[in-house]
C-alpha positions as CSV (number, residue, x, y, z in Angstrom):
1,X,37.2,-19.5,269.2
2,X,38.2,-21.7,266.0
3,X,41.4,-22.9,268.2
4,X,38.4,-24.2,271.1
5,X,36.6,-25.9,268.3
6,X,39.7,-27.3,266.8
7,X,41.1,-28.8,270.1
8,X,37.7,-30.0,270.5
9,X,37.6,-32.1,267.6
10,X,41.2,-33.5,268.4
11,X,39.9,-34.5,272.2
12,X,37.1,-36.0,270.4
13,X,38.6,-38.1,267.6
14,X,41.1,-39.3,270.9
15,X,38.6,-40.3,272.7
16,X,37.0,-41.9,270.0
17,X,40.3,-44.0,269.6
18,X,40.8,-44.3,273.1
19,X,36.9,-45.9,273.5
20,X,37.7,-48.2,270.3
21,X,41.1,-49.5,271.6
22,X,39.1,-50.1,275.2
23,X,36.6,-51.8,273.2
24,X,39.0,-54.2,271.0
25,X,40.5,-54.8,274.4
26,X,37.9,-56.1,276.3
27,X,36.8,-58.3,273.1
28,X,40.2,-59.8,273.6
29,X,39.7,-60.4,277.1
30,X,36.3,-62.1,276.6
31,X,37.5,-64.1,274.0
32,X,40.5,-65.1,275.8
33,X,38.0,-65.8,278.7
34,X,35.9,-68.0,276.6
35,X,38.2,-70.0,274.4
36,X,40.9,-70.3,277.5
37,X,43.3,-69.8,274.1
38,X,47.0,-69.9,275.6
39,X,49.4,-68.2,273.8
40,X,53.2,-67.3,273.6
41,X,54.6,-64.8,276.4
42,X,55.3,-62.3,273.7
43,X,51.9,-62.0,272.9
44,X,50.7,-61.9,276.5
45,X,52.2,-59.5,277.5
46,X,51.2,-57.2,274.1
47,X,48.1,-58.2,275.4
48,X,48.7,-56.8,279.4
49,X,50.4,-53.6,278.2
50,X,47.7,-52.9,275.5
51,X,45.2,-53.1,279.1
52,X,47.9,-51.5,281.1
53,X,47.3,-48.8,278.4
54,X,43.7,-49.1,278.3
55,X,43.5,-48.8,282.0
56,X,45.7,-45.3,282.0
57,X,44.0,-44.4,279.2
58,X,40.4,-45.1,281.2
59,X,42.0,-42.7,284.1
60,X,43.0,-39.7,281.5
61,X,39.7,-39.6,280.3
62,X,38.4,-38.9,283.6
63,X,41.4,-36.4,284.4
64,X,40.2,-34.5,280.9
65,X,36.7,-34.7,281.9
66,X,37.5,-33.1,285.7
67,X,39.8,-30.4,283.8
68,X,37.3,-29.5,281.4
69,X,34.4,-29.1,284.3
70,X,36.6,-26.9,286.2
71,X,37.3,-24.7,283.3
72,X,33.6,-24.3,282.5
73,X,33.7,-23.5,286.1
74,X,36.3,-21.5,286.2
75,X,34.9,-19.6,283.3
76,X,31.3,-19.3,284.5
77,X,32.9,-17.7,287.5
78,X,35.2,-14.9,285.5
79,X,32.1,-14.2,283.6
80,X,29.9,-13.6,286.7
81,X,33.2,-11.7,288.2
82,X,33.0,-9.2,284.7
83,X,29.1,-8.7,285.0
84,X,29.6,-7.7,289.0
85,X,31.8,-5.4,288.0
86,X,30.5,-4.0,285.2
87,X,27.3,-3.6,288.1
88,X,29.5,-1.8,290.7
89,X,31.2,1.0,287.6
90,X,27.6,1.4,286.7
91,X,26.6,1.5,290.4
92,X,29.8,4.4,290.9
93,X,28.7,6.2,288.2
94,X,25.5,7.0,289.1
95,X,26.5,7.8,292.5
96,X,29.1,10.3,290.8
97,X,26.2,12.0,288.6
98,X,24.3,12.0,292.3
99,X,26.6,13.8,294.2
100,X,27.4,16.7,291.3
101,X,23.5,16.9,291.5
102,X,23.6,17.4,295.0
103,X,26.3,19.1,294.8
104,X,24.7,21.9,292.3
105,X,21.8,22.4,294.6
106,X,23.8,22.9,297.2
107,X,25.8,25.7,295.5
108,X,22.9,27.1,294.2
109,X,21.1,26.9,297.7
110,X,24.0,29.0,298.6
111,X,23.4,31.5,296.0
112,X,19.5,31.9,297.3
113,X,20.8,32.2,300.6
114,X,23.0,34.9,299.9
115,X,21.0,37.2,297.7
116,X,17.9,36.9,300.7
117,X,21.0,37.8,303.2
118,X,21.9,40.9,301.3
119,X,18.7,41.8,300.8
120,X,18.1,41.5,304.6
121,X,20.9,43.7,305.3
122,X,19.6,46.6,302.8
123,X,16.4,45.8,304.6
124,X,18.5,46.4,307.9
125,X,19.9,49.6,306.7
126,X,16.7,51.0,305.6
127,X,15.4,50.6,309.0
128,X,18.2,51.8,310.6
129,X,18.2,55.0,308.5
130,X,14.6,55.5,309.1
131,X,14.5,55.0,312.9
132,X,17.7,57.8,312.9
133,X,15.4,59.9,310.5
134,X,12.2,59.2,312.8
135,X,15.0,60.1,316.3
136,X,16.5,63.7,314.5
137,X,12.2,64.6,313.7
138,X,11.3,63.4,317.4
139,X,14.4,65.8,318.5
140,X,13.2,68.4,316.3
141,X,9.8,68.5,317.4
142,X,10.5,68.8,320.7
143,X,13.3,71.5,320.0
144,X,10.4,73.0,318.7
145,X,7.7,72.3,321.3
146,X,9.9,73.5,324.1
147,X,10.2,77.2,322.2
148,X,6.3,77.8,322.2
């Protein structure tokens, strides 16, 4: 974070230099403009490449300024990227703690459904033992009709 702030401050102070050099520049011009002052061919063309230089200078600026929009961009984006995902682990984790829920009552609908199935069958075998008790007493009372 301290490295952001530095490079920050070193953009700034450029730009600061870059706007005053523009600045002196264009003062030149004017004056050059206004007082129609000729002067040697070594200063003139001092004079071209300092707005040669200006003029680059003018289109860096702008080239920093695109660069550091995209990377706000750029990091708005990665930021929005970690909180969907963040979302979607929470999201799979809940659905994880849903289906061992479901996943419990199942096994323990099971359980239910196995203890009334047993006792069914005991049920079952009562009855079965019963209606052969309730045959053999039929078969002995008529054994013992037919004799009288």
């Amino acid at each position: 974070m301290e490295d952001k702030g530095k490079g920050t401050d070193r953009w700034s102070g450029a730009v600061a230099n870059l706007t005053e050099m523009t600045s002196n520049l264009d003062s030149l011009q004017k004056l050059l403009l206004k007082k129609a002052v000729y002067v040697d061919d070594e200063t003139f063309a001092r004079a071209s490449l300092c707005s040669e230089q200006a003029r680059t200078i003018k289109v860096l600026e702008q080239r920093v300024e695109t660069l550091e929009r995209e990377l706000d961009a750029a990091i708005t984006s990665a930021a929005h990227a970690r909180s969907e995902k963040r979302q979607a682990e929470a999201a799979q984790r809940a659905a994880e703690v849903h289906v061992q829920e479901v996943t419990k009552e199942l096994e323990n609908t099971t359980k239910v459904f196995q203890l009334h199935m047993d006792e069914l069958r005991a049920k079952q075998e009562e009855i079965n033992k019963r209606d052969k008790d309730i045959k053999l007493l039929e078969a002995i009372i008529q054994t013992l009709g037919g004799r009288e």
